[in-house]
NUGUMI-621210 format. One line per 3 residues: number of its first residue (from 1); their letters; for each residue y, z, x of N, C-alpha, C. Coordinates in steps of 0.001 Angstrom, whole numbers. Layout:
BEGIN
NUM) a) Y Z X Y Z X Y Z X  ...
% end
This chain:
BEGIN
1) xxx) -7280 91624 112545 -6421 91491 113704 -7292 91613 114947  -7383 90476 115923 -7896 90778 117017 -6714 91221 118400  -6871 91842 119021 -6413 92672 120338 -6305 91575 121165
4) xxx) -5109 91471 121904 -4817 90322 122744 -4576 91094 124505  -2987 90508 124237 -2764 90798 125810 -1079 91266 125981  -807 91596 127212 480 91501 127303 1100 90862 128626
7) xxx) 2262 90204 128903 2992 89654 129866 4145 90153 130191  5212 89961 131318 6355 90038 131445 6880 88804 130790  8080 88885 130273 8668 87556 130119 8809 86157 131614
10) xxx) 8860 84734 131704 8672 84352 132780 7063 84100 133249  6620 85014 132815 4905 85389 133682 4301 84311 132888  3050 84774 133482 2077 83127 132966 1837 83558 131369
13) xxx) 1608 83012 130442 1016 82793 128981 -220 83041 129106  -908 83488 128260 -2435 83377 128132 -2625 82060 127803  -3587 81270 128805 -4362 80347 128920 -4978 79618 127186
16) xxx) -5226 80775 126418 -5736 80231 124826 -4695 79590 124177  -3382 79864 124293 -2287 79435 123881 -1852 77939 123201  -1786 77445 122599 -1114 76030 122636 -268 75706 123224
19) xxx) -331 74468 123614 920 73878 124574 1802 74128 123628  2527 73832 122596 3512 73819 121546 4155 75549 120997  3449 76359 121130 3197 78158 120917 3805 78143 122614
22) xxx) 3875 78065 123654 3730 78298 124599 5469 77389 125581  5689 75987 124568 7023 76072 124394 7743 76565 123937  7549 77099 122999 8527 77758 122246 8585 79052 122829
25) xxx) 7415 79829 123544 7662 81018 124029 8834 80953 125418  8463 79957 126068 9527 79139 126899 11192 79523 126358  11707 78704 125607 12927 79121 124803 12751 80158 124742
28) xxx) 12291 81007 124110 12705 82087 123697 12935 82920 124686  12252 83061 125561 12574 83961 126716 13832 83269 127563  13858 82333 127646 14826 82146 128503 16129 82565 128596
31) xxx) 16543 83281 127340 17712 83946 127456 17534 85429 127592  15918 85850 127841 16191 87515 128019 15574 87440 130159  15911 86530 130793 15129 86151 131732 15708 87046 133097
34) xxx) 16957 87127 132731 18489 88308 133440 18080 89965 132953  17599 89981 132535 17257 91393 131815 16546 92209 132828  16988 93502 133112 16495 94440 133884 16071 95875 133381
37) xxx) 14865 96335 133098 13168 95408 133247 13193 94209 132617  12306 92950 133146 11886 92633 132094 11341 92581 131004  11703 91821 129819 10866 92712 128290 9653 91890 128606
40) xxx) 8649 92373 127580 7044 92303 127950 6766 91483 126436  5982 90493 126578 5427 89754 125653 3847 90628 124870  3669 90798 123737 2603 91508 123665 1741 90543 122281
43) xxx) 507 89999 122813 43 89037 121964 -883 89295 121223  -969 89638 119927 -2081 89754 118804 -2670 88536 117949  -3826 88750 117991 -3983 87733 116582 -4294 87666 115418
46) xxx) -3973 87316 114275 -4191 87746 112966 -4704 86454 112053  -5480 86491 111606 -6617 85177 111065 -6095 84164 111793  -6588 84390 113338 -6812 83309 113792 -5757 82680 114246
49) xxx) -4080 83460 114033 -3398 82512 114465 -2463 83844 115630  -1817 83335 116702 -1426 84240 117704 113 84730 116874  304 85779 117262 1492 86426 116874 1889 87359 118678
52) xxx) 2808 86495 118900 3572 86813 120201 4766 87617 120017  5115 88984 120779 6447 89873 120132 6810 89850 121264  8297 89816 121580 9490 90049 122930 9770 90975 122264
55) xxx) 9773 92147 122699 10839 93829 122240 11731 93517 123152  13250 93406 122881 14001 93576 124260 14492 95156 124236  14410 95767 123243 14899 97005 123102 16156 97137 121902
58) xxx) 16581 95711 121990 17546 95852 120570 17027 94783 119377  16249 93794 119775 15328 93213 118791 14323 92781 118622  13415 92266 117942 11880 92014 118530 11885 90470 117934
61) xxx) 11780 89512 118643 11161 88250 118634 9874 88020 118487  9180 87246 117375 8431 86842 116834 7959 85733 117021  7033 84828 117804 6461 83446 117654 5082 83670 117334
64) xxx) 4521 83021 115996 3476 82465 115451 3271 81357 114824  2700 81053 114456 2100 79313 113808 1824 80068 112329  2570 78499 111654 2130 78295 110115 835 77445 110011
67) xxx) 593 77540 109024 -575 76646 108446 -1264 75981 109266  -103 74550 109190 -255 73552 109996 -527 73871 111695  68 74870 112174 -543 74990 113789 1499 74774 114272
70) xxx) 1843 74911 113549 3573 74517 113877 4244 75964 114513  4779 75939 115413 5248 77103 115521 6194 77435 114978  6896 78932 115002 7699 79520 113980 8354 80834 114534
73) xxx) 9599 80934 114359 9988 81826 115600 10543 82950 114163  10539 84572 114388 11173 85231 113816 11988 85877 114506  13116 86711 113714 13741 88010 114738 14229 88802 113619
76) xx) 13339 89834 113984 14051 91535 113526 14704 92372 113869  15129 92855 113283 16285 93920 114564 15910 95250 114314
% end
């Protein structure tokens, strides 16, 4: 696992990002965008591929890439 970064939701993406990882982070935030604080994006990477988490406080959103480089959204509660 390499050590990344963190954002507000809205805020800029890290620059390494894929355009396609970086839409989808798009969607996803856009419905926590009203939220007061905003929740914080916190980005790790794990062989190589980014694993992006939204905590809003009642669930944690998940965007990473499969195989192929495809993105892939989870949610845990």
């Amino acid at each position: 696992m390499q050590l990344g970064t963190r954002w507000n939701a809205g805020g800029e993406p890290p620059a390494r990002l894929s355009a396609d990882v970086v839409a989808t982070i798009r969607q996803v935030e856009a419905s926590h965008l009203d939220a007061t604080p905003l929740p914080r994006w916190t980005l790790t990477w794990l062989e190589g591929r980014p694993v992006a988490e939204l905590d809003d406080g009642a669930t944690v959103t998940i965007v990473t890439t499969d195989a192929a480089g495809t993105p892939v959204v989870r949610i845990e509660d």
